[in-house]
MIBAFI-614273 format. One record per residue: residue number from 0; residue in three letters; y, x, z of N, C-alpha, C in turn. Coordinates in steps of 0.2 Angstrom, whole numbers. Last residue first. Example, Ala and Ser with C-alpha at 12.3 -4.5 7.8 and 13.67 -1.06 7.14 Angstrom:
! MIBAFI-614273
i->1&aa->Ser&nv->-11&nu->64&nw->35&cav->-5&cau->68&caw->36&cv->0&cu->64&cw->39
i->0&aa->Ala&nv->-28&nu->66&nw->39&cav->-22&cau->62&caw->39&cv->-16&cu->66&cw->39
This chain:
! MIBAFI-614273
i->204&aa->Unk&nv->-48&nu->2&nw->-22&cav->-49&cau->9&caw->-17&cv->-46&cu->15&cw->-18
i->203&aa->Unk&nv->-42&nu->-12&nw->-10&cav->-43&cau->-8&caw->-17&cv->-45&cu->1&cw->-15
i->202&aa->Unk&nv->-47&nu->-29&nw->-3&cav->-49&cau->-21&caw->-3&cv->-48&cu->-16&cw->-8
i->201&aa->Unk&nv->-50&nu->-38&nw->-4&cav->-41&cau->-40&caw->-7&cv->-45&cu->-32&cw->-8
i->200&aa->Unk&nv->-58&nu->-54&nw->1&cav->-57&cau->-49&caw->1&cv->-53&cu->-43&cw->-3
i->199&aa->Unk&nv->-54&nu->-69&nw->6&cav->-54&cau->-64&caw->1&cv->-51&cu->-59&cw->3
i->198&aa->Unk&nv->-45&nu->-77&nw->16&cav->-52&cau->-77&caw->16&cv->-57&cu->-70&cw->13
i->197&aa->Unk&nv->-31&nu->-78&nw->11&cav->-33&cau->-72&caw->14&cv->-41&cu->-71&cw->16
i->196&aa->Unk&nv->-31&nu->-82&nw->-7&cav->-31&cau->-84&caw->0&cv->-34&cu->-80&cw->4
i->195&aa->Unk&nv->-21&nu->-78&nw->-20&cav->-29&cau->-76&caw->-16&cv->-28&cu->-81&cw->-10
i->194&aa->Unk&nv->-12&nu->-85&nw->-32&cav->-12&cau->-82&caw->-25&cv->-20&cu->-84&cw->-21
i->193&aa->Unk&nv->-8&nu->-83&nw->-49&cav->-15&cau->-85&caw->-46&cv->-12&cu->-82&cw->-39
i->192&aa->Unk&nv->2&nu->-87&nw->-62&cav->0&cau->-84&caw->-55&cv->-6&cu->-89&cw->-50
i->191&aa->Unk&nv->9&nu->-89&nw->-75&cav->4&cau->-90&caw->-75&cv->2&cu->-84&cw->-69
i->190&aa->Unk&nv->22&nu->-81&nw->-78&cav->17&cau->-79&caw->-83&cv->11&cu->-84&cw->-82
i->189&aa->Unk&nv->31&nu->-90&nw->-71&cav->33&cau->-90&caw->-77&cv->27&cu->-88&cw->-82
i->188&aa->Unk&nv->27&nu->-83&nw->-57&cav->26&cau->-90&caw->-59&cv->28&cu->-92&cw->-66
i->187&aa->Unk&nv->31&nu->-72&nw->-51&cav->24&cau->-73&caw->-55&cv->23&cu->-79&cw->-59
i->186&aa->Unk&nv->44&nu->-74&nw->-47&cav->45&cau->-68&caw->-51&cv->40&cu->-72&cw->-58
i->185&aa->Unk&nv->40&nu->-82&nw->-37&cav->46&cau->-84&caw->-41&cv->44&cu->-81&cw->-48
i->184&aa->Unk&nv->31&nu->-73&nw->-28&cav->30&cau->-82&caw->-30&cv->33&cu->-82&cw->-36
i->183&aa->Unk&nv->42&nu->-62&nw->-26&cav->33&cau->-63&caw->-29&cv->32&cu->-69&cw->-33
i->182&aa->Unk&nv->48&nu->-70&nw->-17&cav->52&cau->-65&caw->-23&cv->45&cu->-67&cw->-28
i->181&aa->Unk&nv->40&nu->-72&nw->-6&cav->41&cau->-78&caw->-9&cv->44&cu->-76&cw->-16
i->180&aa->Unk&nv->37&nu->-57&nw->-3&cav->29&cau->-61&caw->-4&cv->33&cu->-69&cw->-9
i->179&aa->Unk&nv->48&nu->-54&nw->2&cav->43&cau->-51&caw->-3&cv->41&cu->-56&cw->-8
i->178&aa->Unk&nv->50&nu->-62&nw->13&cav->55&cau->-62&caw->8&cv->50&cu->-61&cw->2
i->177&aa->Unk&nv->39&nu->-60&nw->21&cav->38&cau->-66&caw->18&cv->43&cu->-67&cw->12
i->176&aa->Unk&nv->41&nu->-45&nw->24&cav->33&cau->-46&caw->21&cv->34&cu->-54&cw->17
i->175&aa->Unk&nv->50&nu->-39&nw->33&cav->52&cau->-43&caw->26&cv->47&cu->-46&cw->23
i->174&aa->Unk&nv->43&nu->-36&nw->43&cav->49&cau->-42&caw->45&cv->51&cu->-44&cw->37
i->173&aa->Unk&nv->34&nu->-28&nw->40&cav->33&cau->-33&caw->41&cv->39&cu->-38&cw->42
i->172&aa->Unk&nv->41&nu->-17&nw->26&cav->42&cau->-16&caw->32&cv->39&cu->-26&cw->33
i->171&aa->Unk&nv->26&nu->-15&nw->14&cav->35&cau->-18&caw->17&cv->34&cu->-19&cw->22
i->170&aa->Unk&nv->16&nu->-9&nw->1&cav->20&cau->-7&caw->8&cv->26&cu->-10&cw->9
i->169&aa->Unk&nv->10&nu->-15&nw->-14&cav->15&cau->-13&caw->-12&cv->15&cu->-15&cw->-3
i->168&aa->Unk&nv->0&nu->-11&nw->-27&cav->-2&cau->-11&caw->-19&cv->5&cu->-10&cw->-18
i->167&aa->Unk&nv->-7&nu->-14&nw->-43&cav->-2&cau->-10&caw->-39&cv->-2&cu->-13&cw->-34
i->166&aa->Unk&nv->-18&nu->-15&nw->-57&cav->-15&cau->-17&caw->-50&cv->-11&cu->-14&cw->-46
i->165&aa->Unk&nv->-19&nu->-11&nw->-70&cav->-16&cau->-17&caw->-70&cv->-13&cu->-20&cw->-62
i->164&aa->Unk&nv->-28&nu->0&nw->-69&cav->-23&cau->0&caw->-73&cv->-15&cu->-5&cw->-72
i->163&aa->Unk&nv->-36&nu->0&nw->-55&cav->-36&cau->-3&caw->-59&cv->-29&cu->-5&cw->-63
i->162&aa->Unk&nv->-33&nu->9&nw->-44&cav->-37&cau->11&caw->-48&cv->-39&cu->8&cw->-56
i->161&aa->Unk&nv->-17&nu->10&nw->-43&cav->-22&cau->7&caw->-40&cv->-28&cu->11&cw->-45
i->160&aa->Unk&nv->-2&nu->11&nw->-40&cav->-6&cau->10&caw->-43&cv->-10&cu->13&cw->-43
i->159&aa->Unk&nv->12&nu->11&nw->-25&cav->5&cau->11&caw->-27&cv->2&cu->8&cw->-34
i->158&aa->Unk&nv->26&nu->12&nw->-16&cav->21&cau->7&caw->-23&cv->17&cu->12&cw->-25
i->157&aa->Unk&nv->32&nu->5&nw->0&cav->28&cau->11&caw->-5&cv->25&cu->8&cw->-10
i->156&aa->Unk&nv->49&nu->3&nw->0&cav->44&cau->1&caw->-2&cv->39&cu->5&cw->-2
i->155&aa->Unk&nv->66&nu->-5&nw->5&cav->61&cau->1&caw->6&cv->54&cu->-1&cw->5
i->154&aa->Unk&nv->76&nu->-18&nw->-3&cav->70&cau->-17&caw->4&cv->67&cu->-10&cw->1
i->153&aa->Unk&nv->82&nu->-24&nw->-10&cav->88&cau->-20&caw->-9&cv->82&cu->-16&cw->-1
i->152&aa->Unk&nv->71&nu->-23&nw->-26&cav->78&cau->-25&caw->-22&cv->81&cu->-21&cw->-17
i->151&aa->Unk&nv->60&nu->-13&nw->-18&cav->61&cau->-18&caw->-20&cv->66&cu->-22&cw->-19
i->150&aa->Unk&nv->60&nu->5&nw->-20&cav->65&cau->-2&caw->-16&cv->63&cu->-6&cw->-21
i->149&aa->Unk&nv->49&nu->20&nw->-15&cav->54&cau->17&caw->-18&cv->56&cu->10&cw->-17
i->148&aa->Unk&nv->39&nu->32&nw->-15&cav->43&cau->27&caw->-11&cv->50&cu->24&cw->-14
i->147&aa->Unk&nv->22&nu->33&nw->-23&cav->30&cau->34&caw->-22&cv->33&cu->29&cw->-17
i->146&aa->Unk&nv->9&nu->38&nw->-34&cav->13&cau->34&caw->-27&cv->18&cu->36&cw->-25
i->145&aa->Unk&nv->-5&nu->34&nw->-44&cav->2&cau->37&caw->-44&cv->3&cu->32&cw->-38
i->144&aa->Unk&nv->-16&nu->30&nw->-49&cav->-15&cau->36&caw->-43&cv->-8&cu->37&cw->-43
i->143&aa->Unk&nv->-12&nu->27&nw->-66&cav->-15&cau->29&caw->-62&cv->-16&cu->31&cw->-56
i->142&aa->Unk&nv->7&nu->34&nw->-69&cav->-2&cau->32&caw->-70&cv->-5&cu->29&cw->-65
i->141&aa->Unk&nv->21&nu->30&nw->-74&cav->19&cau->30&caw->-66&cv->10&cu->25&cw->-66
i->140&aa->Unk&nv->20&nu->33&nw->-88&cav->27&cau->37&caw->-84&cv->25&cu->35&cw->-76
i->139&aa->Unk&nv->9&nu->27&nw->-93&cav->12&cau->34&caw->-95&cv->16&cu->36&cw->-91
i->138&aa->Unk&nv->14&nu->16&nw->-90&cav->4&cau->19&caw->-89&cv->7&cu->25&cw->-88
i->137&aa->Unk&nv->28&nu->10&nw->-85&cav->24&cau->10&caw->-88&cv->20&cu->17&cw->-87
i->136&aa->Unk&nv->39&nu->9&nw->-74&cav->30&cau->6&caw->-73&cv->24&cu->7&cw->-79
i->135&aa->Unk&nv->52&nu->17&nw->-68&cav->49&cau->14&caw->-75&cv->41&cu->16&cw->-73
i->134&aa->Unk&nv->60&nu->7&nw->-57&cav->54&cau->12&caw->-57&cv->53&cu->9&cw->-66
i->133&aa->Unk&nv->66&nu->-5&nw->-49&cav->67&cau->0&caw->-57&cv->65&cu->5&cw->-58
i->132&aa->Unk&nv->60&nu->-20&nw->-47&cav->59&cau->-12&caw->-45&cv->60&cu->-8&cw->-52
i->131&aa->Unk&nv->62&nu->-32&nw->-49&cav->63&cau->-31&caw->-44&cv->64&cu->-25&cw->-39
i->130&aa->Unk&nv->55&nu->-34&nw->-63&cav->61&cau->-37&caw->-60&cv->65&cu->-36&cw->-53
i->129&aa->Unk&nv->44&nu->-26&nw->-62&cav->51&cau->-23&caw->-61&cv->55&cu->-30&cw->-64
i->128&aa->Unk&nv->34&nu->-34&nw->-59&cav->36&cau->-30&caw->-50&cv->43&cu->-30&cw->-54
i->127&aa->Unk&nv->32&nu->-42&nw->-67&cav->34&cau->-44&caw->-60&cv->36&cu->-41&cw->-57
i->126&aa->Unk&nv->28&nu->-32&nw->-78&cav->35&cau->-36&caw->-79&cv->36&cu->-39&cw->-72
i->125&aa->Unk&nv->16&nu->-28&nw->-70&cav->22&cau->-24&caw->-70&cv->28&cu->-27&cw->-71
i->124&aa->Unk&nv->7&nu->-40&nw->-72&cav->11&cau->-36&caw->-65&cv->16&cu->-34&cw->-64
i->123&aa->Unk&nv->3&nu->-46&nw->-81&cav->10&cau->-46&caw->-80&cv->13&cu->-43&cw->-76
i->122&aa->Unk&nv->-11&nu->-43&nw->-81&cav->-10&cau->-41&caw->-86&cv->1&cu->-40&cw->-84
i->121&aa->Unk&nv->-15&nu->-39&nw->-64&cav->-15&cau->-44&caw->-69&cv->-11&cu->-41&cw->-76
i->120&aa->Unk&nv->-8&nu->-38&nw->-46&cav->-12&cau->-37&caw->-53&cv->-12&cu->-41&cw->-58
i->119&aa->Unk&nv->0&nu->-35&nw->-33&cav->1&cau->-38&caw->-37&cv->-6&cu->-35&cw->-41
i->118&aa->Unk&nv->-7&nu->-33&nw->-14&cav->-8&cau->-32&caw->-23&cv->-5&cu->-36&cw->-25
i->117&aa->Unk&nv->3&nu->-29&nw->1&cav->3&cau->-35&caw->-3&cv->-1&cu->-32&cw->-12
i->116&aa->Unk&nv->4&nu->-27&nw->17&cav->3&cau->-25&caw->10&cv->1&cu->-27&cw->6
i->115&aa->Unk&nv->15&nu->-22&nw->29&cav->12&cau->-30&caw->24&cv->10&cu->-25&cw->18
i->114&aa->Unk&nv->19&nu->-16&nw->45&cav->18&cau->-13&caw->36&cv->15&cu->-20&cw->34
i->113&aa->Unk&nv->18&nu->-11&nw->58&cav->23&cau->-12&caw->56&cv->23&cu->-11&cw->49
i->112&aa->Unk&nv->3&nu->-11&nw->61&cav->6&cau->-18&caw->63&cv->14&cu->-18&cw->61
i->111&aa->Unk&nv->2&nu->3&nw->56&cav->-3&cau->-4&caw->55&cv->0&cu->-8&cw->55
i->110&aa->Unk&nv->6&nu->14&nw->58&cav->11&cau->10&caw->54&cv->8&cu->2&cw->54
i->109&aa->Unk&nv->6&nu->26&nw->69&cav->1&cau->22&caw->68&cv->6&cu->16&cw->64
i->108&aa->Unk&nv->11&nu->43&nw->69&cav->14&cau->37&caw->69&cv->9&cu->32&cw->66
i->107&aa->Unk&nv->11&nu->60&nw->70&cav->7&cau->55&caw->68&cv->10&cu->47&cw->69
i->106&aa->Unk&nv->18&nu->76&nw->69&cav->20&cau->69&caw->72&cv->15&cu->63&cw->67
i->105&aa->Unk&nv->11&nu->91&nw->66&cav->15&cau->85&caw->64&cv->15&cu->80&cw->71
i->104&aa->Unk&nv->8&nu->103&nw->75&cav->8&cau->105&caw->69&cv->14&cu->98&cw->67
i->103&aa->Unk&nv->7&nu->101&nw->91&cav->11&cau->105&caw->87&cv->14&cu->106&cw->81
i->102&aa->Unk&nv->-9&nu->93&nw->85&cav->-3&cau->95&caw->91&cv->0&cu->100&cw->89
i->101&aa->Unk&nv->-17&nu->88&nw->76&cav->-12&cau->91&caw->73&cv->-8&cu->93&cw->79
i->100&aa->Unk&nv->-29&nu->83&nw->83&cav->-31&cau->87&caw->80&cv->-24&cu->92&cw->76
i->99&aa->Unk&nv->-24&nu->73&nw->90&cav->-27&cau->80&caw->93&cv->-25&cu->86&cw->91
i->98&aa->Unk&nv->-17&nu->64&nw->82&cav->-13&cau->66&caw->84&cv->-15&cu->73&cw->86
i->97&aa->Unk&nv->-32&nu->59&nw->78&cav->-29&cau->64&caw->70&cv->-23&cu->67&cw->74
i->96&aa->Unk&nv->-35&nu->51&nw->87&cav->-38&cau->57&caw->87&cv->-36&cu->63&cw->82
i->95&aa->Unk&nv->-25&nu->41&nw->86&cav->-27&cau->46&caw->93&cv->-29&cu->52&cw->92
i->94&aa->Unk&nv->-25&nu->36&nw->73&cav->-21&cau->37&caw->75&cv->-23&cu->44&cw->80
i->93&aa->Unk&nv->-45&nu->37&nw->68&cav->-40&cau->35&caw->74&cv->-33&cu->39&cw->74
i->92&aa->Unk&nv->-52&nu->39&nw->53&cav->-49&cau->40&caw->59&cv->-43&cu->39&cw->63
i->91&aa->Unk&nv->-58&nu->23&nw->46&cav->-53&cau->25&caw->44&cv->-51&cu->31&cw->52
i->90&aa->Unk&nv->-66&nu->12&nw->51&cav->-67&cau->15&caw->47&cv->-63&cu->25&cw->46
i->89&aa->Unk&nv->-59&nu->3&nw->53&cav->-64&cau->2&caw->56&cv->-69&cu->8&cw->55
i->88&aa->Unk&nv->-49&nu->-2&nw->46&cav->-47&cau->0&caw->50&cv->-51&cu->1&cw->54
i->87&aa->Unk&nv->-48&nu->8&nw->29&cav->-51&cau->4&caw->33&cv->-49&cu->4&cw->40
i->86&aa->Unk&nv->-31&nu->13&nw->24&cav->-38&cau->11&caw->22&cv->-41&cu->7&cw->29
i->85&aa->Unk&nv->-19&nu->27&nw->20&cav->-22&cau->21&caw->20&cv->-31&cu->17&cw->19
i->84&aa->Unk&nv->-8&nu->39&nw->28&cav->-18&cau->38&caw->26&cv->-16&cu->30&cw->27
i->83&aa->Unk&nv->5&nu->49&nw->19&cav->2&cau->40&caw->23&cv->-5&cu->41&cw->21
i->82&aa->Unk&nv->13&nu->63&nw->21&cav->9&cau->59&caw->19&cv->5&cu->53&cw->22
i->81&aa->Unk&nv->25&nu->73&nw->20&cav->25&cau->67&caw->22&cv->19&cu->64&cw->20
i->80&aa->Unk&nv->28&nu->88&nw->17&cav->26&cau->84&caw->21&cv->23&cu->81&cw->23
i->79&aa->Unk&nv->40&nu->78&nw->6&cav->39&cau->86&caw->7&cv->35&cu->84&cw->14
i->78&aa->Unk&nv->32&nu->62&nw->3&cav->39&cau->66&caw->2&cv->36&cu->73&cw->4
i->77&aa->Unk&nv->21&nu->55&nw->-2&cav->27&cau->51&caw->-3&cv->33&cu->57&cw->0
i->76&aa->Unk&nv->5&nu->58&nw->-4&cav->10&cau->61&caw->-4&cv->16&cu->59&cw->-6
i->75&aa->Unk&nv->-10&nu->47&nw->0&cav->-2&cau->46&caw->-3&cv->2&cu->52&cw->1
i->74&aa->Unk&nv->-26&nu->43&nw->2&cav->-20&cau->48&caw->6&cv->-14&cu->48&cw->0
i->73&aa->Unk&nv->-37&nu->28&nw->8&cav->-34&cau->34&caw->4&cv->-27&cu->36&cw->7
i->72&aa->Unk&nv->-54&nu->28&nw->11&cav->-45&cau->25&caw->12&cv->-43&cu->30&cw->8
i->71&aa->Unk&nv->-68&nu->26&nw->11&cav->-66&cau->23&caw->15&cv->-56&cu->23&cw->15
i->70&aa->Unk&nv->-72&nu->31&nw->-3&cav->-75&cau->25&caw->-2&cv->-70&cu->22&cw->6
i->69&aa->Unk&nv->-56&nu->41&nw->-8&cav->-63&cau->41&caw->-5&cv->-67&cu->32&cw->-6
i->68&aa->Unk&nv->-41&nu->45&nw->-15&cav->-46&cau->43&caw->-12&cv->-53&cu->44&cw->-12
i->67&aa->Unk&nv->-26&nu->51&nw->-17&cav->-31&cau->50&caw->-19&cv->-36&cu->48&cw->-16
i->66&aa->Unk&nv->-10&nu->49&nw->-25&cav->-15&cau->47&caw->-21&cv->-21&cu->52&cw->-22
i->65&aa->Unk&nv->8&nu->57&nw->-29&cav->2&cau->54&caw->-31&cv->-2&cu->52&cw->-26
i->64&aa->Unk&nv->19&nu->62&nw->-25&cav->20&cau->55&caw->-27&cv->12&cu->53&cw->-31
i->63&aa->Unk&nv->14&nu->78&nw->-27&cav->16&cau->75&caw->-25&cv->18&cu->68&cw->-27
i->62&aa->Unk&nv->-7&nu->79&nw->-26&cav->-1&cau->80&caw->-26&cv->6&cu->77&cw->-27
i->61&aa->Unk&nv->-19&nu->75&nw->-11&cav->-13&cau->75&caw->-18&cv->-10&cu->78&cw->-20
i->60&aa->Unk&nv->-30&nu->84&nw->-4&cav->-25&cau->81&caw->-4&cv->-20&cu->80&cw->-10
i->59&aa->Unk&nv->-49&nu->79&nw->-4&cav->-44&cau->82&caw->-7&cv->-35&cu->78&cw->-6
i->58&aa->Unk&nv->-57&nu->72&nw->13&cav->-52&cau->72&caw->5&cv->-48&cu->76&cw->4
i->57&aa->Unk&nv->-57&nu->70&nw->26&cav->-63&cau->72&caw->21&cv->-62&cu->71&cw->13
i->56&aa->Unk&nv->-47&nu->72&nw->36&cav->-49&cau->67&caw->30&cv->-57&cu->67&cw->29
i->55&aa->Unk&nv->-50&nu->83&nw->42&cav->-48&cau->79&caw->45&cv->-52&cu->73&cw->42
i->54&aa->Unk&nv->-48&nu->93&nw->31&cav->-54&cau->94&caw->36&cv->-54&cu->87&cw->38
i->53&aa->Unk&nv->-34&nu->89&nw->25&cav->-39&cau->90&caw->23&cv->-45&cu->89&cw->25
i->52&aa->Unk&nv->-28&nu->93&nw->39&cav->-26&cau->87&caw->37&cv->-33&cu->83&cw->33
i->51&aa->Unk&nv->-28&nu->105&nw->40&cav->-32&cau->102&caw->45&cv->-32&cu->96&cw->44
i->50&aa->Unk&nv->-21&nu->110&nw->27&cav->-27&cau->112&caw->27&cv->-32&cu->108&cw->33
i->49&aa->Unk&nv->-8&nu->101&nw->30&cav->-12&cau->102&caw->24&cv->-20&cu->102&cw->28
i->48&aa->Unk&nv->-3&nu->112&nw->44&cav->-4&cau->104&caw->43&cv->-11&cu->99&cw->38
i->47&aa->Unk&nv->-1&nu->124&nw->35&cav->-7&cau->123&caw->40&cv->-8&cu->114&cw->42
i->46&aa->Unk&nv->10&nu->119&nw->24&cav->3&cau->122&caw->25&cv->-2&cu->121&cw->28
i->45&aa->Unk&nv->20&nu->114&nw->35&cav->16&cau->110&caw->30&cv->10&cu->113&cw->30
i->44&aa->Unk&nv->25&nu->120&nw->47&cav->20&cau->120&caw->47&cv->15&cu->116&cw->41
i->43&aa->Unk&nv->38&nu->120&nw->46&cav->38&cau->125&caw->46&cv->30&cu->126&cw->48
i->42&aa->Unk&nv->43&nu->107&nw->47&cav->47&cau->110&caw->39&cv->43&cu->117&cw->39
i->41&aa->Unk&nv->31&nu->96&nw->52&cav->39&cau->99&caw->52&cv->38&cu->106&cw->47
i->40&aa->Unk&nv->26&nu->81&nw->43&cav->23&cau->90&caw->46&cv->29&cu->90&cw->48
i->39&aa->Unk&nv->19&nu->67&nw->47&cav->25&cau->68&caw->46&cv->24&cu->77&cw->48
i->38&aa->Unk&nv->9&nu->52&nw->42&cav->9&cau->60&caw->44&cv->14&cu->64&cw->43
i->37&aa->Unk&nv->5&nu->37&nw->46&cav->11&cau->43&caw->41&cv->11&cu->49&cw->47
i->36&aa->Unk&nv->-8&nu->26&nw->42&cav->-5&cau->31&caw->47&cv->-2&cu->36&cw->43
i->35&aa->Unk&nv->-14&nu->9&nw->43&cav->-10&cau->14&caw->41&cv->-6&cu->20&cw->45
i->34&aa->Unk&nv->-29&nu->0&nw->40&cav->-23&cau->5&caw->45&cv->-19&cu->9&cw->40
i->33&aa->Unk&nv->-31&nu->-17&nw->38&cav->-27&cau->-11&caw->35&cv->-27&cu->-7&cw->42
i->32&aa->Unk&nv->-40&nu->-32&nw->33&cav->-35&cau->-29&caw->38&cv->-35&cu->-23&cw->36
i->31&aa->Unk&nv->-28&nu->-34&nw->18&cav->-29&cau->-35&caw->25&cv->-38&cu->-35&cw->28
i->30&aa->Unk&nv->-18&nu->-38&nw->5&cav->-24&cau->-33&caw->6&cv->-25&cu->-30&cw->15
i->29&aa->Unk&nv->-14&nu->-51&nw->-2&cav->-13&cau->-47&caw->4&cv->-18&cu->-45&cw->8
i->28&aa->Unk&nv->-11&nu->-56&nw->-18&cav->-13&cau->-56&caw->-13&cv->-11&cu->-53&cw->-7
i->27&aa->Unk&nv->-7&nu->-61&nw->-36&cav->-6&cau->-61&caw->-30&cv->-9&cu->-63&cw->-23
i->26&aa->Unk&nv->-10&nu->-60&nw->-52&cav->-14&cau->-62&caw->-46&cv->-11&cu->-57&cw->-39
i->25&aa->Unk&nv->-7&nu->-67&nw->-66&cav->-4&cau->-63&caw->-61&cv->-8&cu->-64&cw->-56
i->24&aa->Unk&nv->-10&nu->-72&nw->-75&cav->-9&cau->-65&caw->-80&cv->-3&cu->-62&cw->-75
i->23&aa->Unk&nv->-26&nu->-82&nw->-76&cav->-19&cau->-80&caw->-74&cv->-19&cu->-75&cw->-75
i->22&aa->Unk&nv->-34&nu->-93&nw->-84&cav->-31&cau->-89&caw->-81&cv->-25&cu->-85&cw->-80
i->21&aa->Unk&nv->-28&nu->-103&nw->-70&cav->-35&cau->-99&caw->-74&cv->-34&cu->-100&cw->-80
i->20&aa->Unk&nv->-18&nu->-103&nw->-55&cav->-17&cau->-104&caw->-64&cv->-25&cu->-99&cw->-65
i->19&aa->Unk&nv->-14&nu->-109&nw->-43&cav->-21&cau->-105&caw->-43&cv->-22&cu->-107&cw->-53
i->18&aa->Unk&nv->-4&nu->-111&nw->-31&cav->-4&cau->-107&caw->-36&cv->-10&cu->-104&cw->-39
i->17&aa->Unk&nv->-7&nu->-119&nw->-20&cav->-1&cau->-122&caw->-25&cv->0&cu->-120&cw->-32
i->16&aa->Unk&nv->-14&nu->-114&nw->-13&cav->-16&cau->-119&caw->-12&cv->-12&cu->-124&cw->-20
i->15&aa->Unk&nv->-8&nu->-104&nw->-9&cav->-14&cau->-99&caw->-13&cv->-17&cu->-108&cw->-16
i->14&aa->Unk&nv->3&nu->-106&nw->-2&cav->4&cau->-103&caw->-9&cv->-4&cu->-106&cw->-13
i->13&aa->Unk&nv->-2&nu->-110&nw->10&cav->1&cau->-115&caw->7&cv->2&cu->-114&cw->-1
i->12&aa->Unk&nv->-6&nu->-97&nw->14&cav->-12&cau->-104&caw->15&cv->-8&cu->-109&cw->8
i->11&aa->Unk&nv->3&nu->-89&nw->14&cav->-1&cau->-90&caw->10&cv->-4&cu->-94&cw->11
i->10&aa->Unk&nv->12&nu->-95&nw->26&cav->13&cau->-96&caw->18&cv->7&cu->-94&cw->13
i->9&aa->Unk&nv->2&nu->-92&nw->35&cav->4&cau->-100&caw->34&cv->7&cu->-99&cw->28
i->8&aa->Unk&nv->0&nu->-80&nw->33&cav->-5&cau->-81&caw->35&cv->-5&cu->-89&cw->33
i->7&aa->Unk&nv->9&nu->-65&nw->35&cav->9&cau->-72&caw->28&cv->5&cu->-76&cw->29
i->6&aa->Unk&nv->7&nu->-58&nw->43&cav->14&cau->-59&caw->45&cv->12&cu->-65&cw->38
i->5&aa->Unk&nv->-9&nu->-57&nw->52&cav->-5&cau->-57&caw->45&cv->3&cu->-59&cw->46
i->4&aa->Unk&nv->-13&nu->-47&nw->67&cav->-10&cau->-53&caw->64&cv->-6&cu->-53&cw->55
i->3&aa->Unk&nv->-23&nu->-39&nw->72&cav->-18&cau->-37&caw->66&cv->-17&cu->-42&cw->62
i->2&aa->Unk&nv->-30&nu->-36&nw->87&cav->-30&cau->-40&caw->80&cv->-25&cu->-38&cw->77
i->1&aa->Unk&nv->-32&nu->-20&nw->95&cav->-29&cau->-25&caw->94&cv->-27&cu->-29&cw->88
i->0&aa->Unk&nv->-49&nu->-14&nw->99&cav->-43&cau->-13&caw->94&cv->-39&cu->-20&cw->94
């Protein structure tokens, strides 16, 4: 398997050494290493796609703009379709062999190397994110399991809430991962921000 260079690897070193408030009511990291794989059905096999999809996994599939997970990754329904497997890369079935097993049915696409995923958590998460995302974050309107595609500022995004009330997982295209990550800094830094150091393991499930 080919390594899976962090695109933040020198900024965080620098953040995590600049931004360490206790305690803090923001905790930014980058949840690495990761696979990601978008499962895209065409218009005339979602069904049967589903059902091998299911098999494939070993998990119930969501529903829509939600997750669900297991110990090794988790599945996000992000449009008609379209659903992202996130999780271990070591772990997690192969690109390769999920292609096999859909021939026909979808297009498989390995997003690993093309994706940053970054946890915001912390009691201020949300007032961070939405400075920058006008999703209404609040428990009740985006719980739990909740998953969606949606734009941080003017960037495409997948935002995730987590298992824990307070953390959300956000997906960006890598070439923007530093823009993100320095917005983050800005945003966090008023409540009291803590930055992980990549050392740390970041893993949500």
């Amino acid at each position: 398997m080919i390594e899976r260079r962090s695109a933040l690897a020198t900024l965080i070193e620098q953040a995590s050494a600049t931004y360490q408030c206790d305690p803090a009511a923001v905790t930014l990291a980058e949840r690495r290493p990761l696979a990601i794989l978008q499962i895209s059905a065409f218009s005339s096999t979602q069904t049967e796609t589903a059902s091998v999809l299911r098999t494939a996994l070993g998990v119930e599939l969501p529903l829509p703009n939600r997750l669900t997970s297991n110990a090794i990754l988790s599945v996000r329904l992000v449009g008609p379709g379209i659903w992202q497997v996130v999780g271990d890369p070591y772990a997690t079935i192969q690109a390769e062999t999920l292609r096999a097993s859909l021939e026909g049915l979808a297009s498989v696409v390995d997003l690993s190397h093309a994706r940053t995923a970054l946890t915001v958590s912390g009691i201020s998460a949300q007032a961070t994110l939405n400075k920058f995302c006008g999703l209404d974050l609040d428990l009740e309107q985006f719980p739990i399991d909740a998953a969606t595609n949606t734009r941080f500022g003017h960037i495409g995004m997948t935002l995730a809430r987590m298992s824990d009330a307070q953390g959300f997982e956000l997906l960006v295209f890598r070439g923007y991962a530093e823009h993100v990550f320095e917005a983050l800094l800005e945003a966090g830094a008023e409540f009291g921000l803590k930055v992980q150091p990549l050392s740390v393991d970041t893993t949500a499930a």
